[in-house]
C-alpha positions as CSV (number, residue, x, y, z in Angstrom):
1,X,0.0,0.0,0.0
2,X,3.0,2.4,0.5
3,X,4.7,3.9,3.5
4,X,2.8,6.9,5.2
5,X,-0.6,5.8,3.8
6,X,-3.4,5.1,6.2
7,X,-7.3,4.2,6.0
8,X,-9.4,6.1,7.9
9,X,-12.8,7.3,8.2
10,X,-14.3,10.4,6.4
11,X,-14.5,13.1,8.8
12,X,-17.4,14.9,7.7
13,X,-16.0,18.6,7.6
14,X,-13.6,17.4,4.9
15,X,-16.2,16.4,2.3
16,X,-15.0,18.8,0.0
17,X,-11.1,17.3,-0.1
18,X,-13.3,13.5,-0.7
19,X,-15.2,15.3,-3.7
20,X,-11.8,16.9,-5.3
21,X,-9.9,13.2,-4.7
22,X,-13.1,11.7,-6.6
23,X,-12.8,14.3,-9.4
24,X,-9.5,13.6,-10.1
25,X,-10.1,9.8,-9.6
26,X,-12.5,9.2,-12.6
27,X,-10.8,12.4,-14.7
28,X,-9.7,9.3,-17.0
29,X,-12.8,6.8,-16.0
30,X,-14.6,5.4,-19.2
31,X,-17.8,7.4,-18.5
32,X,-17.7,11.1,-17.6
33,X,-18.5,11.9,-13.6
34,X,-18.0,15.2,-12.5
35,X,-19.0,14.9,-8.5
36,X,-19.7,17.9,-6.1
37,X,-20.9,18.6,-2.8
38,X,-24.4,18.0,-3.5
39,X,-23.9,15.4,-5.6
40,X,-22.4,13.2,-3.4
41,X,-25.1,14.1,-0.5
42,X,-27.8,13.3,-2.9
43,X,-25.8,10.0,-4.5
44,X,-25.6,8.4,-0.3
45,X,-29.7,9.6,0.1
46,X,-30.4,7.8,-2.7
47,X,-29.0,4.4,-1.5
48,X,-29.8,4.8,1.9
49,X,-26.0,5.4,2.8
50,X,-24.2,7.1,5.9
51,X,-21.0,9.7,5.5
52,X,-19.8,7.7,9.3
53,X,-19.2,4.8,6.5
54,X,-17.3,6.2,3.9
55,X,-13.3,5.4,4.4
56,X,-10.7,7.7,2.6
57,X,-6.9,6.8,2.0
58,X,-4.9,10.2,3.3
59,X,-1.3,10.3,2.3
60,X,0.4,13.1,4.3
61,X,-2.9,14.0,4.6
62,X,-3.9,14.6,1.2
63,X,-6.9,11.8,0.5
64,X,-5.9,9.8,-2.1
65,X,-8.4,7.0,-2.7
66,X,-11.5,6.4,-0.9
67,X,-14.4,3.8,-0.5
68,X,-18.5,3.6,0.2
69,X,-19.4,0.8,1.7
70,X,-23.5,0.9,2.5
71,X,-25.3,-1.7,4.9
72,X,-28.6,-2.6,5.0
73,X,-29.5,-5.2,7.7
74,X,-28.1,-8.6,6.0
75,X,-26.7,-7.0,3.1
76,X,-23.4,-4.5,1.6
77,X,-23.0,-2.9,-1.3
78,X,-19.9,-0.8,-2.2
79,X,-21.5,2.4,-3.9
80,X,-17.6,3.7,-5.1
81,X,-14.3,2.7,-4.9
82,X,-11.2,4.4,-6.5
83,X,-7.7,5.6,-6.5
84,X,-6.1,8.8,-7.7
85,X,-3.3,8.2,-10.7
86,X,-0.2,8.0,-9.3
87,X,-0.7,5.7,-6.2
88,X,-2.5,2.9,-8.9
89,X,-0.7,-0.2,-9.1
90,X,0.6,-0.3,-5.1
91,X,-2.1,-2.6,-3.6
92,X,-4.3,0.5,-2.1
93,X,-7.2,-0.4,-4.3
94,X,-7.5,-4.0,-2.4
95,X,-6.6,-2.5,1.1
96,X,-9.4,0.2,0.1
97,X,-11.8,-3.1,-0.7
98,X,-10.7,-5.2,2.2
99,X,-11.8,-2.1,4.5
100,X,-14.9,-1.4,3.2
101,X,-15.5,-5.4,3.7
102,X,-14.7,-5.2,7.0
103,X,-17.0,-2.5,7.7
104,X,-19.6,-4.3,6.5
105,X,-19.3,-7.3,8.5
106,X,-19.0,-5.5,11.3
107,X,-22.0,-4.0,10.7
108,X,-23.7,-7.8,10.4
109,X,-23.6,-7.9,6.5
110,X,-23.0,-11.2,5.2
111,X,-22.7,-10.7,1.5
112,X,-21.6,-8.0,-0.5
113,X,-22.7,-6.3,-4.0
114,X,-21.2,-4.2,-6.7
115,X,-21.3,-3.2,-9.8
116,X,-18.5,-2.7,-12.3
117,X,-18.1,-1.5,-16.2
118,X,-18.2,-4.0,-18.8
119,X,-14.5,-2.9,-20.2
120,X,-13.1,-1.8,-16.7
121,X,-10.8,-5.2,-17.1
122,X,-8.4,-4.0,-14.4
123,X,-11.2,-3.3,-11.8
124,X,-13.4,-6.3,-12.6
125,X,-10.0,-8.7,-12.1
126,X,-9.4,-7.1,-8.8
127,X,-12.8,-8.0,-7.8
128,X,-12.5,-11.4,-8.7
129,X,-9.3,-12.1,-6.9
130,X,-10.9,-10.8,-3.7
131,X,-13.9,-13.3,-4.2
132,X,-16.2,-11.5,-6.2
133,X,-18.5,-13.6,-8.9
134,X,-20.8,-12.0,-11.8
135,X,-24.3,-12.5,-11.5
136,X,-25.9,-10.5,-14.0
137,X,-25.9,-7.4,-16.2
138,X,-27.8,-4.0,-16.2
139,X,-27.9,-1.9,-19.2
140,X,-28.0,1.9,-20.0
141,X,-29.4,2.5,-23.2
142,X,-30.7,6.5,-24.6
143,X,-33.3,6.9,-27.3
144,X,-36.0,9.5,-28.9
145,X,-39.1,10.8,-27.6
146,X,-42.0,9.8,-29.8
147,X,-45.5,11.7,-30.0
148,X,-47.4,8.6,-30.6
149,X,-51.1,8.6,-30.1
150,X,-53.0,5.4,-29.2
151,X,-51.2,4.1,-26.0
152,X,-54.4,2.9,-24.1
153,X,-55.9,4.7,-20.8
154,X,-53.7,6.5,-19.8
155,X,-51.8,6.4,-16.8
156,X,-53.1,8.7,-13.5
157,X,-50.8,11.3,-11.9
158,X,-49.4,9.5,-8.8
159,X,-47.8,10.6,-5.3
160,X,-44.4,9.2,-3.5
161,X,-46.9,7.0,-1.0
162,X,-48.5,5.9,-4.1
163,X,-45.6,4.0,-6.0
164,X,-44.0,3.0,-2.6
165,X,-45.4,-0.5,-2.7
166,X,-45.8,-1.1,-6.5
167,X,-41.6,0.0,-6.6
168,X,-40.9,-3.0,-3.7
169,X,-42.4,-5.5,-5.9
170,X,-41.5,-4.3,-9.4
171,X,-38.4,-3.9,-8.4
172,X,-37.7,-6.4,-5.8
173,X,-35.3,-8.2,-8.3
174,X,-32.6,-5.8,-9.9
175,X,-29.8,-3.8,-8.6
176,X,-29.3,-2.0,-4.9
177,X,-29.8,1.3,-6.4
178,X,-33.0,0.7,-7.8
179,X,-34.3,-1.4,-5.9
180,X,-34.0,0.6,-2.4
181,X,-37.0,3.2,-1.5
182,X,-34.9,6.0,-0.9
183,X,-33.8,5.7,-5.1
184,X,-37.4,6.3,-5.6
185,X,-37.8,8.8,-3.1
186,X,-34.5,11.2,-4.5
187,X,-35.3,10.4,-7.9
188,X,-39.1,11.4,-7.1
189,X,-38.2,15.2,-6.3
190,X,-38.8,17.4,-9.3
191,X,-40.4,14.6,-11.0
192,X,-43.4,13.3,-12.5
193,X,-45.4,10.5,-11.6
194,X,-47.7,8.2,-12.7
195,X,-49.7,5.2,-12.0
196,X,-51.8,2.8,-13.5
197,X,-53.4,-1.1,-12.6
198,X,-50.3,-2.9,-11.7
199,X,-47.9,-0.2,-12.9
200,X,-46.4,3.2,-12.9
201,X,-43.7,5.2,-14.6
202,X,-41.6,8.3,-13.2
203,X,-40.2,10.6,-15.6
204,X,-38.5,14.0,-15.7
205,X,-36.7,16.4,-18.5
206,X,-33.7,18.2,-17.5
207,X,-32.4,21.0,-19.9
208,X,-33.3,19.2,-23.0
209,X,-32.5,15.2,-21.7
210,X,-35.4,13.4,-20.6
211,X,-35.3,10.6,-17.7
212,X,-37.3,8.0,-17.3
213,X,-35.6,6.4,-13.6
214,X,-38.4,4.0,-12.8
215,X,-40.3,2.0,-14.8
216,X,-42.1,-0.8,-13.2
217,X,-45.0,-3.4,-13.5
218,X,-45.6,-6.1,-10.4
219,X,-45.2,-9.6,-11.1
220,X,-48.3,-11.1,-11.6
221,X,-49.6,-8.0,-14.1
222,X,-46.8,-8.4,-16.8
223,X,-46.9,-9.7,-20.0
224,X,-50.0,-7.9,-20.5
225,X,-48.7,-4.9,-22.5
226,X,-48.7,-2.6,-19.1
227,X,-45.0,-1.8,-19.9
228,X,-45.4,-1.2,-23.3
229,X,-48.3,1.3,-22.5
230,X,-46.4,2.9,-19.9
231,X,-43.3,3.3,-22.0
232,X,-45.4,4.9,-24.9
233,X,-47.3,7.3,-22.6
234,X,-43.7,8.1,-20.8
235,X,-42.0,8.9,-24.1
236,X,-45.1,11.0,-25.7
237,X,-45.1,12.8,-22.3
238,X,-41.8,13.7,-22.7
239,X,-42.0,14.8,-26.4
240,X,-44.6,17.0,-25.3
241,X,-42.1,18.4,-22.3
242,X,-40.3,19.3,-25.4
243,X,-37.0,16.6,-24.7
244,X,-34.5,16.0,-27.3
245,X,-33.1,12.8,-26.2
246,X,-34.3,9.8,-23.6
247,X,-32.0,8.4,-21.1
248,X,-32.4,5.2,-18.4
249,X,-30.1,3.3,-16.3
250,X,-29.3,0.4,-14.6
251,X,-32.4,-1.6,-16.4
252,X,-32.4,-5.8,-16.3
253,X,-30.8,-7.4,-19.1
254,X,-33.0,-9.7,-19.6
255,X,-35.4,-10.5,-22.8
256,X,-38.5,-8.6,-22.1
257,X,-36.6,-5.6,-21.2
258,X,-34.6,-6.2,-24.4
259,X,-37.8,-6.3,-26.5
260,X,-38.6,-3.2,-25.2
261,X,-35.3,-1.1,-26.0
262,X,-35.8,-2.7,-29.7
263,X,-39.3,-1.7,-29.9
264,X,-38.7,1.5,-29.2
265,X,-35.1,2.1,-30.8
266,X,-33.1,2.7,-28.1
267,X,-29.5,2.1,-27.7
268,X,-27.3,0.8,-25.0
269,X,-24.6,2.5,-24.4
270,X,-23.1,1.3,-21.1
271,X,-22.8,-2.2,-19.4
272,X,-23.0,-2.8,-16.1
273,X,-21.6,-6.4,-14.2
274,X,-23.1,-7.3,-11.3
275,X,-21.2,-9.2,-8.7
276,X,-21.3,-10.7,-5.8
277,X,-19.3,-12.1,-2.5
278,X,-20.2,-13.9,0.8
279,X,-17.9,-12.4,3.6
């Protein structure tokens, strides 16, 4: 790991240093993050994380890498891991992982997730000599609005307590961001939302970008055309918000979701690999 570097906690009145280490962290990082303040704040609401669990690596007190381990009862998840340029390659990554690990089972977790690029070779066979296995993929894709007309009853304007239950079931089996209320309760401010029988859509336009970060449909009510519907009545609503171009993340690669990008022409753009380790 080096001599004079140490793991530590964040302490809270140096958030500010952490965001400047994680700027120049992913300056060269396959996809373009730009963190802040506020960013980070809203990134830990949104996945029900705590700043008394975030570790940083200081050299002579300049932070130099840092990690976010989260906990939620059983279960980790590291939401960020990284080190700046020129202290790559000395082992601070693992000590970085093997901390955060350690914070979780000492907090009573007994298996830990992450997610990783699809192309982020040197990360991925880090995880995998610490344990890690792949499980699955989640895809980011962008498309077109679309001012279609014909899309069935449309969908009834929803509130937070609304979607609360219909979002634990819908999305009961995909990744720890999506899947944990307080994603649907950050994504939910500034927001629309919408609900129909067994379903319901949250959408949102930002400059000229639409978003469209939930998208769900309980078990026992799909394969009935609900997502369809709700995907058509999303992008027309959007269209009519006056968006350019459609973005969602972190979606299930799996076939019906598949179907559904194809239908409506959207692209993927990004890979995500789940995996997994029992500590």
């Amino acid at each position: 790991m080096g001599t004079g570097v140490k793991i530590e906690k964040l302490d809270p009145s140096r958030l500010d240093d952490l965001v400047d280490a994680q700027n120049e962290i992913f300056a060269d990082y396959i996809i373009q993050i730009r963190s802040s303040r506020q960013f980070f704040i809203d990134f830990q609401r949104s996945v029900g994380g705590s700043m008394e669990n975030v570790l940083v690596a200081l050299s002579d007190d300049r932070m130099i890498g840092y990690a976010n381990p989260v906990v939620d009862g059983p279960e980790g998840w590291i939401g960020g891991v990284g080190v700046v340029p020129e202290h790559r390659g000395k082992g601070l990554g693992k000590e970085l992982m093997l901390a955060a690990e350690d914070l979780c089972r000492k907090k009573g977790a007994g298996e830990v997730t992450l997610e990783v690029i699809e192309g982020n070779v040197a990360a991925q066979r880090l995880y995998e000599k610490l344990g890690y296995t792949a499980t699955r993929k989640y895809l980011t894709a962008e498309g077109r609005p679309q001012g279609f007309e014909g899309f069935g009853t449309a969908p009834k304007p929803a509130t937070l307590p609304d979607l609360l239950p219909m979002h634990a079931r819908a999305y009961a089996g995909t990744c720890w961001q999506r899947r944990k209320p307080e994603a649907l309760a950050q994504s939910a401010k500034g927001a629309e939302m919408y609900r129909t029988d067994g379903g319901f859509v949250v959408l949102r336009v930002v400059d000229t970008t639409g978003f469209v970060p939930f998208l769900g449909v309980v078990p026992e009510k799909r394969g009935k055309g609900i997502g369809t519907a709700l995907s058509k009545f999303a992008l027309k609503r959007l269209w009519d918000l006056g968006a350019f171009k459609v973005a969602i993340y972190n979606v299930n690669e799996d076939t019906p979701t598949l179907r559904l990008l194809d239908k409506f022409d959207f692209k993927v753009t990004l890979k995500q690999i789940e995996m997994k380790k029992r500590l």
